[in-house]
N, C-alpha and C positions, 0 to 999 in steps of 0.2 A: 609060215613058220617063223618069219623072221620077228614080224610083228607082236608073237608072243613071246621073244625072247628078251626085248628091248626092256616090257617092265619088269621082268626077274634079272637083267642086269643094274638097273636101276639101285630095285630091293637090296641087290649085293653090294654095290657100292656106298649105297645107305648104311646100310649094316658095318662096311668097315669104316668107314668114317665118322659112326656117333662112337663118345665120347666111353672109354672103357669103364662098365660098372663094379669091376671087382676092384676089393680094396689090397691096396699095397701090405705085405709083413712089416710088421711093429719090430722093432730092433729090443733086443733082452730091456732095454732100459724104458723102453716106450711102454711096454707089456706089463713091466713095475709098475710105472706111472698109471695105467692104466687100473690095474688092481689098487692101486693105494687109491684114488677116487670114487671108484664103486665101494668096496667098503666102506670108505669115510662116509658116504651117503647114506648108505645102505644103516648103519650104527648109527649116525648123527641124526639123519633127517626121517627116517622110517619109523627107527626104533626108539629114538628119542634118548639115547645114549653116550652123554659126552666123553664120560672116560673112557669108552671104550673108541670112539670115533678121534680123541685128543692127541690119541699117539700119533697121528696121522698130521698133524698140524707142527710146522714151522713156527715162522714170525706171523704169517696169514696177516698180509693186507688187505684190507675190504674195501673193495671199489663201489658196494652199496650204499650210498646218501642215508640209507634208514637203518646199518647196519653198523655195529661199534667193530675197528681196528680187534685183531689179538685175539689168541683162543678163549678169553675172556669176554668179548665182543661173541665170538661163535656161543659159549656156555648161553649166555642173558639168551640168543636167540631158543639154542633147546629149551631153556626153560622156559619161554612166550610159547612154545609152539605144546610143550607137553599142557601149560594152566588153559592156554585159551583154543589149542584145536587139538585134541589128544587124537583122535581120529584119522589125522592127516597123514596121506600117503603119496608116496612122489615114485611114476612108475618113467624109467628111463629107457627111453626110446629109441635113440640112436648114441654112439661113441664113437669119436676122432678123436685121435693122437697125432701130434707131432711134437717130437722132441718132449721139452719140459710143460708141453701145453695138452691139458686134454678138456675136451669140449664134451660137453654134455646137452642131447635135446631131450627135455623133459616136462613129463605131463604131472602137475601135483594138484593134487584134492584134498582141500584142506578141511570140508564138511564133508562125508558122505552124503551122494544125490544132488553132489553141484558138479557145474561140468569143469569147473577148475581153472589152471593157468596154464598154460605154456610157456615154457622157461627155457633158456639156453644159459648153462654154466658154463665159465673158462675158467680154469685153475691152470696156473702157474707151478711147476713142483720145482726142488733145487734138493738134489741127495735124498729124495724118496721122501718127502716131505711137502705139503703144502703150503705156499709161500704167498700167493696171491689166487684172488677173486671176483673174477668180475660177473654178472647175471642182466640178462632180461625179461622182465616179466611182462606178458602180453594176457589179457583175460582171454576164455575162448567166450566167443560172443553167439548166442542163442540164434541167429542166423546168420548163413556165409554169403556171400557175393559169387559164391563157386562151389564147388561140389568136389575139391582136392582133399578138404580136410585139413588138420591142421599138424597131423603126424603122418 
């Protein structure tokens, strides 16, 4: 008896030791921040929608090398994305908050029947506004090293 107890004590102390998966309560202001980012995306990069996505933007400095400063800098990109991939869709796959930071892992296709990029966005907000942005864009590559996946 004693023998089969050993790896179910094991298993338990396994269990309390790994790392807790549940995610901590957003505070009312993290919750805001939260919502003003999915819509800005959801309006700006889905629907291709500046004004409706503009209210959502501060000063928006742009930490992208390819991207221009200023809601003006964000307009020029909607309108690259509606002339040259009107099709494009960017589906959001995980969301972290902390404080005025919300991250975003996201999968966008910018042709239908390609397999797209992997992105992670950090926005900055200050008083319910977007203030800063930084991105990485990773292509996903036609075969993996692994069998995790990329979301």
């Amino acid at each position: 008896m004693r023998c089969s107890l050993i790896p179910m004590a094991g298993a338990i102390v396994a269990a309390l030791s790994a790392p807790a998966m549940a995610q901590r309560a957003y505070s009312p202001e993290e919750e805001r921040n939260k919502a003003v980012v999915l819509d800005f995306y959801e309006q700006g990069l889905n629907r291709k929608d500046f004004a409706a996505a503009s209210k959502y933007l501060g000063t928006y400095i742009q930490h992208n090398p390819n991207a221009e400063d200023g809601p003006e800098g964000f307009c020029k990109f909607i309108e690259f994305l509606k002339a040259k991939y009107p099709q494009s869709h960017s589906e959001i796959t995980k969301v972290l908050v902390d404080g005025d930071f919300v991250i975003l892992r996201v999968h966008a296709i910018r042709e239908p029947g390609t397999r797209g990029n992997a992105i992670v966005d950090i926005f900055r907000l200050k008083d319910g506004k977007i203030e800063e942005h930084w991105d990485s864009v990773q292509p996903i590559p036609e075969q993996s090293a692994n069998q995790n996946g990329m979301f």
